[in-house]
N, C-alpha and C positions, 0 to 999 in steps of 0.2 A: 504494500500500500504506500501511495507516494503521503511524501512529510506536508502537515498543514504549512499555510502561509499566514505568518502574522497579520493581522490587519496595518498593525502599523511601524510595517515594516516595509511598506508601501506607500508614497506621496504622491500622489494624483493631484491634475485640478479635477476640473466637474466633466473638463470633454478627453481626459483619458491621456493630456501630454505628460511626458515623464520628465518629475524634477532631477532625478539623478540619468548619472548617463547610461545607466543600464540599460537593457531594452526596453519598451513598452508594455505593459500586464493588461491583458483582454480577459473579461469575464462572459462564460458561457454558460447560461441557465439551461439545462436539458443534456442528457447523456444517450442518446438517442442517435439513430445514422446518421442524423444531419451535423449534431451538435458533435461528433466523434469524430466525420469530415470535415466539419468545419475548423474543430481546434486542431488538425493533424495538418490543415494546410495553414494555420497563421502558424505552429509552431514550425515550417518549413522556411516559411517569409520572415522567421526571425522575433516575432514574436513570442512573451511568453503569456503560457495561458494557465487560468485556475478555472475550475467547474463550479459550478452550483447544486450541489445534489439536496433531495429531503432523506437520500440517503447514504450520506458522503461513503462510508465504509463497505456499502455492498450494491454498488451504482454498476458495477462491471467495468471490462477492461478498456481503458481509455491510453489515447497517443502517449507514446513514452517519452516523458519528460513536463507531460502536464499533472497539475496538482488538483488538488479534490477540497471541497470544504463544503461546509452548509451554504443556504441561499441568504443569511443574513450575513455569516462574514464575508466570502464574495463579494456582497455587494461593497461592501466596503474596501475591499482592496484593488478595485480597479474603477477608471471612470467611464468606459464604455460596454455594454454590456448586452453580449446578443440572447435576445429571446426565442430559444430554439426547444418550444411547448406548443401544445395546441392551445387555443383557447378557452374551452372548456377545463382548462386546467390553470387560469389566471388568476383566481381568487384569490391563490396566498400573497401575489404581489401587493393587494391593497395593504395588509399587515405590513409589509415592508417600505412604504412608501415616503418612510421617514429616513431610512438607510439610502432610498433610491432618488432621493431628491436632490437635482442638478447631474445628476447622471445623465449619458446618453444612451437609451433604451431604442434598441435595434430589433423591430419585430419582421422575422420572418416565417412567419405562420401564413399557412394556405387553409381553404376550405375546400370541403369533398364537394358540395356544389356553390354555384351564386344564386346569391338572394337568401343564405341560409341564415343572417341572421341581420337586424335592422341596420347595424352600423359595421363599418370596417372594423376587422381586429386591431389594429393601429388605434384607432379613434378609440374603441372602448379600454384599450389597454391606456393611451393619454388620459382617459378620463378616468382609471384607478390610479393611476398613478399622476397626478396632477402638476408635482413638481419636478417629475424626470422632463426629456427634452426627445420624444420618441420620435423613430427615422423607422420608416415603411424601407426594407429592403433587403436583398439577396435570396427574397420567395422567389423567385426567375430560376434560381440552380437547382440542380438535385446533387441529390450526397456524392454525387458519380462525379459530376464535375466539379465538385469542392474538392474533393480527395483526387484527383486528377490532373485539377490548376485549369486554365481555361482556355479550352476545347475548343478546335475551330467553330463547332457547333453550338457552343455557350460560352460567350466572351461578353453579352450585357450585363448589366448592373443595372436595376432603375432603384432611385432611391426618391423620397419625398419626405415633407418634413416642415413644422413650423418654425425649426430653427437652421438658419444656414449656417452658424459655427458647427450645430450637431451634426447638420449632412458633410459636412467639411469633413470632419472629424471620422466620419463613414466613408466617405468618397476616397481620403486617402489611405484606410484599411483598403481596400478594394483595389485600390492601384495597385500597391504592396502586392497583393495576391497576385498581378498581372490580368484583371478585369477592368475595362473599360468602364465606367460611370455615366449615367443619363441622368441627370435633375429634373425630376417631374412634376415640379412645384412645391405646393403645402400638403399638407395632412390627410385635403382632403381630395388625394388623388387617390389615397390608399388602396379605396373600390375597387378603382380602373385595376394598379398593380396586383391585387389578389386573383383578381378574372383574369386575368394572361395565365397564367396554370392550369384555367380549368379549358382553355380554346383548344377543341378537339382540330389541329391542321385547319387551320381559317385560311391559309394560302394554297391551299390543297383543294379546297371545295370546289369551285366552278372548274378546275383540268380533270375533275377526278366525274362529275357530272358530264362534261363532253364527252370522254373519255368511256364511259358508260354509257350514256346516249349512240354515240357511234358504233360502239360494238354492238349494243342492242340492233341495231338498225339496219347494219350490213349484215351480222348475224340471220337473221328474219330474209331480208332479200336476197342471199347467197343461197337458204336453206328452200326459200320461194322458187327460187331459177335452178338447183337443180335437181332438190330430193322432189319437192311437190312435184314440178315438171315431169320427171322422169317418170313418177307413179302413176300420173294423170295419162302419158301420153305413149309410154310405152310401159306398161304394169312392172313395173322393178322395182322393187325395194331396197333401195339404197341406201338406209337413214344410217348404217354401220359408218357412213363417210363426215358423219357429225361429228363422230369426235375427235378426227385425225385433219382430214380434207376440208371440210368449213372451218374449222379454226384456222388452219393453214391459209386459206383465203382472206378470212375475216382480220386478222393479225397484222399482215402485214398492209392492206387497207388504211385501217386505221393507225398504223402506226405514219404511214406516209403524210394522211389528212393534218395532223398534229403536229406532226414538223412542220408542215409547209404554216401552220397554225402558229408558228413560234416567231415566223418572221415574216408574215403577212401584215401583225399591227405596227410595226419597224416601216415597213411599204407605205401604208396607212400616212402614216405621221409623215416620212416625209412629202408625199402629194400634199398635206396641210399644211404645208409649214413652206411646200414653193406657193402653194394658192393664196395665200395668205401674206406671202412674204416676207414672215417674220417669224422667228421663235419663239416672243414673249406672251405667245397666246396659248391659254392652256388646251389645252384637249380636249375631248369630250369624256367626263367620266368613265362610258366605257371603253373606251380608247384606253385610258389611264387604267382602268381595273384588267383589262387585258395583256398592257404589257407590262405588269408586275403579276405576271403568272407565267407568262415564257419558259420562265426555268423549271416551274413545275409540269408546265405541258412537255416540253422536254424531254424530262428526264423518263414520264409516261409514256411517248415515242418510243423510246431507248427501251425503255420496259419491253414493249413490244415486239416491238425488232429483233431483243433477245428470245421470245417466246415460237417467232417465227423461223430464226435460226434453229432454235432446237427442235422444233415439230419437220422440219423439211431432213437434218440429219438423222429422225428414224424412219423417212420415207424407207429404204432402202430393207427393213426389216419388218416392212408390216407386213399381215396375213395376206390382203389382198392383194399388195406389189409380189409378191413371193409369188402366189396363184396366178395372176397373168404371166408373164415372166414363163411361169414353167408352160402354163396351156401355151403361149404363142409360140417356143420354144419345139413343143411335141407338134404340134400343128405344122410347122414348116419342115418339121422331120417326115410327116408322114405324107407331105404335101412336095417334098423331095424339094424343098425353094428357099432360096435366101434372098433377104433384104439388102440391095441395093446401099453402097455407103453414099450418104448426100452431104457433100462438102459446106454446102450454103445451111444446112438444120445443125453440122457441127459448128462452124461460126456462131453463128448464132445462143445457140446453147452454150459453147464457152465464154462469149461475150458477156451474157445474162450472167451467167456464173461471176466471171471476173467485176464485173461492175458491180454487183451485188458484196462481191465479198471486200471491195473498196470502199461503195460508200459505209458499211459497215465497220469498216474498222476506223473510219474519219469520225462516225456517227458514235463511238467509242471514244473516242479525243473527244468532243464536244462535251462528252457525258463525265470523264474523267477532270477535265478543266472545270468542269463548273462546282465540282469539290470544294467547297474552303480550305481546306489545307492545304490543297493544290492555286486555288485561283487568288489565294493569298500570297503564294509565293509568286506568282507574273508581275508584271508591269501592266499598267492599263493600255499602253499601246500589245503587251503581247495578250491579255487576254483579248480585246478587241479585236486582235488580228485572229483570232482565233476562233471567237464565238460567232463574228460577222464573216469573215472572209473562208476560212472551212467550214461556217456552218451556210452558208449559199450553196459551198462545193458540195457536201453533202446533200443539201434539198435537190441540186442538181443529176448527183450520181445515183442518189435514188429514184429519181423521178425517171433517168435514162434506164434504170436496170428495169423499170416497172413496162417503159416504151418498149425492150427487147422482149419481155417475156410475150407482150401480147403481141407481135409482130406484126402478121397483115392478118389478123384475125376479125379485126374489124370491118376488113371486109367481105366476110362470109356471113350468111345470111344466118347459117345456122345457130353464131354466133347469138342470134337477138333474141335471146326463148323469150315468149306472150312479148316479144314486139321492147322488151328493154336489153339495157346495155350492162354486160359483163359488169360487174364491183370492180374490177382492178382500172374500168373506162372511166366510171365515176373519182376514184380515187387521183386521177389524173389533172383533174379539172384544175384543182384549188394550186396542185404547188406550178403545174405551167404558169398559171397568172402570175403569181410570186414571181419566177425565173422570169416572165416576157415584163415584168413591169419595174426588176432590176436591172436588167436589160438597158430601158429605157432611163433609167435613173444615173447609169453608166455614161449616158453619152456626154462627150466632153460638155456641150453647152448647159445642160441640165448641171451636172455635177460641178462644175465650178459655181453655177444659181447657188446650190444650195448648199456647199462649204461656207460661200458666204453669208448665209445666213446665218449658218451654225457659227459662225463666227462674231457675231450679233451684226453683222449689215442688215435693214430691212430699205424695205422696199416703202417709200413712199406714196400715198394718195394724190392721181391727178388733181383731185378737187384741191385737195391741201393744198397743194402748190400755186393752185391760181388763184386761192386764196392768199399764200402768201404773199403774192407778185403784185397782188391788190393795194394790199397793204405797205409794199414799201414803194 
């Protein structure tokens, strides 16, 4: 069992700087995953820390080299102090509130939902304890990324607070730890900060809705044009081909739609922004809600694309590739005939092949780059060069691999069951525009317009100007 700490044998002011040059003493109430991560990474960043236990001597094993005491001498031996409890377990702080008074009271408690109770934890904990100085923050981490240090994936901080010495005082523990800091006002943002925990992927929702939409949709009309077809018009029962052969169709479909989907509102924007001739005009919300989703429709592409890679390398093992294969096999034996090698069906077939397995591995870069840990390490001219300029190459090599497979199939009749067009034709539509309308955005007089815009040059109103010309 680690040795208590005197209470005063520690000099504090009220927001926790150290009179002597030792290091700085952090108090943590709660022994629990968060509170065990949490004091494991100040005692990393150099801090030392004492606990607050109701049950100093049998609280369990905590970081080596931190001390243990009750919640009233804690409070006393340090002047910052994180509250790492739930809240139904606040009560005994009011008894305390005479120890805790000019302290800086750090609450990082979440709730299982919102709305669960009238006021923020923050606010009700200020309101037991009247003369600490409480800061709403570090409920954003989990014990994972406290004990970890901060993850490409969780490197925020949001802090709030009626005192800005106490968020000061918070903000640079946080730095210490290598977390960036966001000041969200006063006390009473705390609301807002608890609900960020409980948002089930809020940036996920509408790619992952598309995403499911389109599948539904191609799904149904791939399964319309050939299982129903086929039953309807020549009695065969084909539905065995749902679960290998419609996916396979359906997959990579949608995966193309959703790329081309990633950089169609990039196209968007800039047509408004030459029509308009200027960049200081906002967007139109769903403009704006579209492309801060990019990277989630993206990476849902990529999903796919993986899914369709893997369904095409077990073609080659399935029951009923195996079954034709040997019937056409026995067939031209007993028919004493061989098939003709056709130079123009190998081209082609390898081409499909090779451009497929390019844009895919481009489509792989895209997906790997947009990592934080990865797109942290670029420069913004190389992610840039990377996410714009391969990711066109890719809308492009996929779009070509998609052109090869259907070859001149579009021109057979047979091609059109009940009078519509193949899913891989549909799928075609959305990234050509894309490609024919960067294209267009390519040509030197366009693209020097609208560098300088992006540059902030605009484009002045006839009318303005003869208004000007009036006037001088």
């Amino acid at each position: 069992m680690s040795k208590e700490v005197k209470p005063e044998s520690v000099s504090l002011n009220p927001l926790g700087t150290a009179a002597a040059p030792e290091s700085e003493l952090l108090c943590i109430y709660g022994t629990g995953d968060l509170g065990r991560s949490l004091g494991l990474r100040l005692l990393q960043s150099g801090y030392r820390v004492v606990y607050g236990s109701r049950r100093p001597h049998s609280c369990g094993p905590l970081p080596q080299g931190a001390q243990v005491m009750s919640h009233a001498a804690a409070s006393q031996s340090a002047g910052l102090v994180f509250i790492c409890i739930h809240r139904e377990h606040y009560e005994f702080l009011e008894a305390l509130a005479p120890q805790l008074k000019g302290k800086v009271l750090v609450d990082v408690s979440n709730n299982l939902k919102k709305n669960l109770y009238p006021e923020a934890n923050a606010e009700y904990l200020q309101r037991l304890v009247p003369g600490a100085h409480v800061v709403k923050g570090f409920n954003t981490l989990s014990a994972w990324a406290l004990q970890n240090g901060p993850t490409d994936a969780n490197r925020q901080v949001y802090l709030c607070g009626n005192s800005a010495e106490a968020k000061q005082a918070v903000a640079e523990a946080a730095t210490k730890l290598g977390f960036s800091v966001l000041d969200r006002g006063s006390l009473s943002a705390a609301r807002e900060l608890e609900d960020f925990p409980l948002q089930l992927f809020p940036e996920w929702r509408l790619p992952l809705r598309v995403a499911v939409g389109l599948t539904a949709f191609f799904f149904f009309y791939v399964l319309l044009r050939d299982v129903v077809y086929t039953y309807v018009y020549e009695g065969k029962d084909i539905s065995f081909r749902i679960m290998v052969s419609l996916a396979n169709k359906v997959f990579p479909i949608v995966s193309l739609i959703m790329l081309a989907l990633c950089y169609l509102p990039g196209v968007i924007a800039a047509v408004l922004q030459l029509y308009r001739g200027t960049k200081y005009k906002r967007f139109p919300n769903w403009l704006d809600r579209w492309m801060l989703c990019r990277k989630q429709l993206g990476l849902l592409a990529l999903g796919f694309a993986f899914l369709h890679v893997l369904y095409t390398l077990i073609i080659p093992i399935r029951y009923y590739v195996r079954f034709r294969i040997g019937a056409s096999t026995i067939s031209q034996i007993k028919e004493n005939k061989t098939n003709e090698f056709d130079n123009t069906s190998a081209w082609r077939s390898d081409s499909y092949y090779s451009v497929g397995i390019l844009g895919f591995a481009v489509y792989l870069l895209l997906g790997i780059t947009s990592l934080p840990s990865v797109s942290n390490a670029l420069s913004w001219r190389e992610f840039s060069f990377v996410q714009s300029k391969l990711g066109y190459l890719t809308v492009f090599l996929c779009t070509l691999h998609t052109y090869l497979y259907g070859w001149n199939r579009f021109l057979k009749s047979y091609a059109y069951k009940w009078y519509t067009p193949p899913g891989y034709m549909l799928s075609l539509v959305l990234p050509s525009v894309v490609l024919v309308l960067k294209l267009l955005l390519m040509l030197p007089c366009v693209d020097r317009t609208l560098t300088r815009i992006r540059q902030g040059w605009e484009r002045t109103d006839p009318e303005d100007d003869s208004k000007k010309s009036l006037l001088t």
